[in-house]
C-alpha positions in Angstrom: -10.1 -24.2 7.4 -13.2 -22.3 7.8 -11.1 -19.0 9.6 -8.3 -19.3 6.5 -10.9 -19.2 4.2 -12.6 -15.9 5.9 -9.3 -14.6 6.3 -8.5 -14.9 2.2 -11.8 -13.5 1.8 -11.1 -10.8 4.5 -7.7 -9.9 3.0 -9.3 -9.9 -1.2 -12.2 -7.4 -0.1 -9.6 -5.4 1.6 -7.0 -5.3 -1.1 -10.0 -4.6 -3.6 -10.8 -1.8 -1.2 -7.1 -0.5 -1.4 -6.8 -0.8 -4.7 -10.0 1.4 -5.4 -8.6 4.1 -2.5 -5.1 4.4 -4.1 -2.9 7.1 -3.2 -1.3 6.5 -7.0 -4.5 6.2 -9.0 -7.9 7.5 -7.5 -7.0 10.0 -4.8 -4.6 11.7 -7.3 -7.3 11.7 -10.0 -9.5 12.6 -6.6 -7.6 15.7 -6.4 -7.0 17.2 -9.9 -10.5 16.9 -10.6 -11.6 19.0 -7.5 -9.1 22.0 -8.4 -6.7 21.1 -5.1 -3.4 22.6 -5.5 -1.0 20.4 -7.2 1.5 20.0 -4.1 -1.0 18.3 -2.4 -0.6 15.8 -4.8 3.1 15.3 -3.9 1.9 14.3 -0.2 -1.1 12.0 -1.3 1.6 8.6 -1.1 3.6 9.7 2.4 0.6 10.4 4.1 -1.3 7.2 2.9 2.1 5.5 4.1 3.5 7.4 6.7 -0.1 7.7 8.5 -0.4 3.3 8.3 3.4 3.0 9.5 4.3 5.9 12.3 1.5 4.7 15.1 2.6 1.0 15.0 5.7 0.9 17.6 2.6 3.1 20.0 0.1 0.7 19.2 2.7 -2.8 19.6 3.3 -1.1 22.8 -0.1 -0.6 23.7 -1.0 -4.5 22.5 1.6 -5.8 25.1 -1.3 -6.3 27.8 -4.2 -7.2 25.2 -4.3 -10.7 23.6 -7.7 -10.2 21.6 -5.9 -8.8 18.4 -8.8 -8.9 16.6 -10.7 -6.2 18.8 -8.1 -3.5 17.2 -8.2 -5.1 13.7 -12.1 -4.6 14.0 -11.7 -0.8 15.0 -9.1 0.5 12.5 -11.2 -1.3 9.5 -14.4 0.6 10.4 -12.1 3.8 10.5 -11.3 3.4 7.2 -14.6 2.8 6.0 -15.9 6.1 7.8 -13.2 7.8 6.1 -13.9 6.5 2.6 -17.2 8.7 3.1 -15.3 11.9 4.1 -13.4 11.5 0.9 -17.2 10.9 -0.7 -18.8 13.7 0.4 -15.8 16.8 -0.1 -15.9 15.4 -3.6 -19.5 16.2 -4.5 -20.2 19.0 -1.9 -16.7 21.0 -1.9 -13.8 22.1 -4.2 -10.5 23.6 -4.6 -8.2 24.5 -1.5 -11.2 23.5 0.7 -11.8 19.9 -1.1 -8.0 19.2 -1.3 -8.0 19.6 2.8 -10.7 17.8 3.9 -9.1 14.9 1.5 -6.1 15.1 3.5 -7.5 15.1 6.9 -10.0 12.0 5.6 -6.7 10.4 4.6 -5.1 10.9 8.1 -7.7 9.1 9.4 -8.0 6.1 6.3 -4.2 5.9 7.3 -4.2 5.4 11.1 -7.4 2.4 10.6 -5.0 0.9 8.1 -2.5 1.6 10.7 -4.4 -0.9 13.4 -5.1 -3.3 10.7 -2.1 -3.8 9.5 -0.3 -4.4 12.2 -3.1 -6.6 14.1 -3.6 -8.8 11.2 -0.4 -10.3 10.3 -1.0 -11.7 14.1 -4.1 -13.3 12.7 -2.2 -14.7 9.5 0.4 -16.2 11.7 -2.1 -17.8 13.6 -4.0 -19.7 10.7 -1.4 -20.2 8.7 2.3 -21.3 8.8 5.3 -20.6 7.8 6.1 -20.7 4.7 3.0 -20.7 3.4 2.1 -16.8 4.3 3.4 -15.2 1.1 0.9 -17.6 -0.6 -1.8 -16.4 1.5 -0.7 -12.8 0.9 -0.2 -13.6 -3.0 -3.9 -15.4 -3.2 -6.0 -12.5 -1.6 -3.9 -10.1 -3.9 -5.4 -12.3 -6.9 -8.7 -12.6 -5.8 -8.6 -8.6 -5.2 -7.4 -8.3 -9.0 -9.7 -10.4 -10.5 -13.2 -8.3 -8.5 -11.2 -4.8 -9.7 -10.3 -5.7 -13.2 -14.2 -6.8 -13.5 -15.2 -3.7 -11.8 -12.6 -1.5 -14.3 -13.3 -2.7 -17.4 -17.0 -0.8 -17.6 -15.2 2.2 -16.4 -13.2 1.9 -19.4 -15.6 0.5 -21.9 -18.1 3.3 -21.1 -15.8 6.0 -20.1 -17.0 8.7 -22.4 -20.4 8.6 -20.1 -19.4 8.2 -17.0 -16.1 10.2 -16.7 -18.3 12.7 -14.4 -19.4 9.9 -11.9 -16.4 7.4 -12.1 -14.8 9.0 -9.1 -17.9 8.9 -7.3 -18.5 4.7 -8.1 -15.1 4.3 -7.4 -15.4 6.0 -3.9 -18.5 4.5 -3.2 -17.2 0.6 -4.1 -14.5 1.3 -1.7 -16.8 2.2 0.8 -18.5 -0.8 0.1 -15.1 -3.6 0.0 -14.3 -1.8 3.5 -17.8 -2.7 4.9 -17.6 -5.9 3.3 -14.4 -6.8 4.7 -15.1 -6.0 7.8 -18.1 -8.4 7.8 -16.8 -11.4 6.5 -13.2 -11.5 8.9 -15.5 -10.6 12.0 -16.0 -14.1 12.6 -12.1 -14.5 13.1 -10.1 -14.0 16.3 -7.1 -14.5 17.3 -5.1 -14.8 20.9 -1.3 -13.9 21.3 0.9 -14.9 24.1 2.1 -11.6 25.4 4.4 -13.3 28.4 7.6 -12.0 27.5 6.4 -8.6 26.1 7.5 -6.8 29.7 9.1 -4.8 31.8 11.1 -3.3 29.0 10.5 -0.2 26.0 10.6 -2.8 23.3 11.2 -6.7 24.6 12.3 -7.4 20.4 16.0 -8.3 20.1 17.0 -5.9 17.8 19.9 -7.4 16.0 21.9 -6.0 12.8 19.2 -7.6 10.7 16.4 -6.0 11.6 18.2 -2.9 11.2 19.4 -3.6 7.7 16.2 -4.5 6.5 14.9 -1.2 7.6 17.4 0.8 5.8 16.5 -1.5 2.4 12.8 -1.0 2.6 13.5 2.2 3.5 14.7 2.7 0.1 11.8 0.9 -1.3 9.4 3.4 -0.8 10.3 5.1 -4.0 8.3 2.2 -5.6 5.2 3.4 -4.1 6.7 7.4 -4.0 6.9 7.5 -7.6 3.5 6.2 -8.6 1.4 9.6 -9.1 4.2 10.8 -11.3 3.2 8.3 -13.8 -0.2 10.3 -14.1 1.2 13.8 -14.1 3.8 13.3 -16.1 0.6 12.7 -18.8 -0.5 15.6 -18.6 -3.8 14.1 -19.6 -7.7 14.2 -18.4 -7.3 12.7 -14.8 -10.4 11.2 -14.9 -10.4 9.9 -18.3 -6.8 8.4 -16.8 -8.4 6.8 -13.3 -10.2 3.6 -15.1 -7.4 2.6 -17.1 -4.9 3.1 -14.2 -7.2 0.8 -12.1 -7.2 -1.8 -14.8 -3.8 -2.1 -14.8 -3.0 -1.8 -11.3 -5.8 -4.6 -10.6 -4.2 -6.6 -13.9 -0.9 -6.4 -12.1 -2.1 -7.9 -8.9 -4.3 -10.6 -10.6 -1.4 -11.4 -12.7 1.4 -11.4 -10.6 0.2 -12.0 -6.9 0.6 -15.4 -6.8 3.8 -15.8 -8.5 5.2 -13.0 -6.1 3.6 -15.6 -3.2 5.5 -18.4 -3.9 8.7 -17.1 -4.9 8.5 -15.0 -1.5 8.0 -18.2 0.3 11.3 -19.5 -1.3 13.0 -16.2 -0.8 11.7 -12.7 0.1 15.3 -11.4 -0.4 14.7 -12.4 -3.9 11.9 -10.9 -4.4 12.7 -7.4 -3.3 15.7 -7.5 -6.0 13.4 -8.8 -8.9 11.0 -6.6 -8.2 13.5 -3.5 -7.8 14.6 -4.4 -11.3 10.9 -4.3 -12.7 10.3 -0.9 -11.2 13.6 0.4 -12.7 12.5 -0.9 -16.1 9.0 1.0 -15.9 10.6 4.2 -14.9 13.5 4.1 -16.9 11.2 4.1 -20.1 8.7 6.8 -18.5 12.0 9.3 -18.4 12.8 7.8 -22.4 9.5 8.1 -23.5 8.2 11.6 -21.8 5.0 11.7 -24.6 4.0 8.6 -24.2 0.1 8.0 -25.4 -2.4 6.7 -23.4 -1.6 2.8 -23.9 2.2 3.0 -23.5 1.2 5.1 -20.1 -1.4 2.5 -19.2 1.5 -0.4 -19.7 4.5 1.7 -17.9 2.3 2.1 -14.9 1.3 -1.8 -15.0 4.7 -2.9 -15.2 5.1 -0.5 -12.1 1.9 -2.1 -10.6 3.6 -5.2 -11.0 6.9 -4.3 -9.2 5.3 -2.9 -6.1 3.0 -5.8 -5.7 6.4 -8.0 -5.4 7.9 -5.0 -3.2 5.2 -5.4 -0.7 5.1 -9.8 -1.3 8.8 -9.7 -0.6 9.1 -7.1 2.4 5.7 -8.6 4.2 7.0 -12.1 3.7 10.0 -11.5 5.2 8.6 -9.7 8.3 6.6 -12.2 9.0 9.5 -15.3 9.3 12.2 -13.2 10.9 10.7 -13.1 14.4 8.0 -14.8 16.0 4.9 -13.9 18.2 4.5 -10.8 20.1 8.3 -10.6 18.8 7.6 -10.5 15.4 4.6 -7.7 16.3 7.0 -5.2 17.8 9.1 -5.6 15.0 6.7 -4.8 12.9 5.1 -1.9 14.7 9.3 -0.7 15.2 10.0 -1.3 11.6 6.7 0.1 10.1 7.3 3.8 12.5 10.8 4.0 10.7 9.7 3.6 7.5 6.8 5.7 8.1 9.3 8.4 9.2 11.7 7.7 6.4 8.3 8.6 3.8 7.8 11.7 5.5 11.3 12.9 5.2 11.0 11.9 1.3 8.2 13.4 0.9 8.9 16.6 2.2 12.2 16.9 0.5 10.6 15.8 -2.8 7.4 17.9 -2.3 9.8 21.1 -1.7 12.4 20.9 -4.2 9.9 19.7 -7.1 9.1 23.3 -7.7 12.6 24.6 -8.6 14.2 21.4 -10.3 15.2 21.7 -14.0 14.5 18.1 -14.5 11.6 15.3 -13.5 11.9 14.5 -9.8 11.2 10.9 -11.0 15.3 10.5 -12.1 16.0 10.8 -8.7 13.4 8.5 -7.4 15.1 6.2 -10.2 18.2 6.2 -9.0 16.8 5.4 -5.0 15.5 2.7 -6.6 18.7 1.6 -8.2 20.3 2.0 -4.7 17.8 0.1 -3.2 18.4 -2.6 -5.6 21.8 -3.0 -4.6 22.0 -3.1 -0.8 19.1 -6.2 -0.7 22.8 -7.7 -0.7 23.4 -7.2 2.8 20.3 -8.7 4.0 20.6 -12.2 5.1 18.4 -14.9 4.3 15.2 -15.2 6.0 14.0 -18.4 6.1 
């Protein structure tokens, strides 16, 4: 009881962390405010991604002869706190072109810790928890994590008139400090994996047609995460004036939703991923409708979107968790995670080169991915 409770813990400081790092919200406001060129913008969500998703199959490889998961988990969070402080300091000491690419590089190296985390802890989870009572854990850290960052965004709103020149640099630094924080309170938790039948072969996973399937739907998923900074450029408004209210609503979404996500993804993750396609077609169907929309209906749009990709990443997490077992269900995840990681890339090049020359808002095709994705959860079978 005493390593599950740790672990929520754990997880709550490092979704608050997260949610104060976003690719979507902070780092985009991050790099407006700095002068970076506005295609760096368009990479912000498939590096954050791509950098937490392409390593995994390297390092599930690499975890074959090492039962001490935690030893990794410990390594990539520290990582990411060190990296938080890269992002820090190019904010107050550089700008422009200069800013914009230490950013990057800063968020290479956020994305490879995240990259170790997330693939060591959901051996952790498995170990405290059981099945079919994961996507509550994953829904009541989420909450938790809402909660602290709706508390923490609602001065940046109240007071935004005097603060709007340092509320990049408290929300940096409060990252900084839910990464530390984190990495504290789950360092009491370890956990030991059976690696027996992880040998003598590339990848010892059975890769049926499932797995497969559900690669190619969350591949399309992405576009919940992919069209997220849109939401703020397509404002046109003061970035940082932008950044608190984003936060609030991205924190409101988790606090409100989390849990509710949890337990329907503990009945049925397939279920999820299709609600949750839905909600993210609603908010981007009345971004493209609305194109002026003020500040509130802005604020609202990108909740409803917050919403959605809090029951995209529920639903997909759930379900990688129940489909395999063990070191099993590790390579899976590290195999799974490097395709989609490639898959973001490939998106984001494509979307970050034709953006430029396209008479229309890219985000009508990320609609339509989304509609796509939607649609094919059909051929996934059921996972519990």
């Amino acid at each position: 009881m005493i390593e599950k409770n740790l672990l929520v813990a754990g997880l709550s400081l490092n979704k608050l962390a997260d949610l104060l790092i976003s690719a979507k919200t902070t780092l985009t406001a991050v790099l407006i405010s700095v002068g970076a060129p506005i295609w760096m913008v368009g990479w912000l969500v498939p590096i954050r991604e791509s950098g937490a998703l392409l390593p995994q199959v390297l390092i599930s490889i690499y975890l074959r002869k090492h039962t001490q998961r935690h030893i990794v988990w410990r390594i990539g969070m520290a990582t990411q706190a060190f990296s938080v402080l890269g992002i820090l300091f190019s904010v107050i000491l550089l700008s422009g072109f200069t800013a914009g690419t230490v950013i990057l590089i800063s968020l290479i190296f956020l994305s490879l810790g995240r990259s170790a985390c997330s693939l060591t802890v959901k051996d952790m989870e498995a170990d405290i928890v059981e099945k079919g009572k994961r996507g509550n854990l994953i829904g009541t850290a989420s909450t938790v994590s809402g909660v602290v960052t709706f508390i923490i965004a609602i001065p940046l709103v109240v007071f935004n008139d005097s603060l709007s020149s340092d509320v990049l640099l408290f929300t940096l630094s409060g990252s900084f400090l839910a990464f530390l924080l984190t990495l504290i309170c789950v360092w009491p938790v370890k956990t030991n994996v059976n690696v027996d039948s992880a040998k003598g072969q590339l990848l010892s996973v059975n890769f049926d047609k499932t797995i497969y399937k559900f690669i190619f739907v969350r591949g399309l998923f992405v576009h919940s995460a992919l069209v997220a900074p849109y939401f703020m450029i397509e404002r046109n408004g003061d970035a940082k004036e932008l950044l608190p209210i984003y936060i609030a609503a991205e924190a409101a979404a988790a606090l409100l939703s989390s849990i509710i996500w949890g337990r329907i993804a503990d009945k049925s993750a397939k279920l999820t991923l299709q609600i949750s396609g839905l909600l993210a077609l609603c908010a981007c169907g009345a971004l493209l409708w609305l194109e002026s929309a003020s500040i509130i209906t802005s604020a609202l749009l990108f909740f409803l979107l917050s919403i959605s990709h809090t029951g995209v990443r529920t639903g997909r997490k759930t379900y990688s968790l129940d489909i395999k077992n063990g070191h099993e269900r590790t390579e899976l995840v590290g195999f799974s995670n490097t395709a989609i990681g490639i898959i973001l890339l490939s998106f984001g090049a494509l979307y970050a080169a034709i953006t430029p020359v396209l008479p229309f808002s890219i985000v009508y095709i990320m609609t339509g991915m989304l509609l796509v994705a939607v649609v094919t959860t059909v051929i996934l079978p059921s996972e519990k």
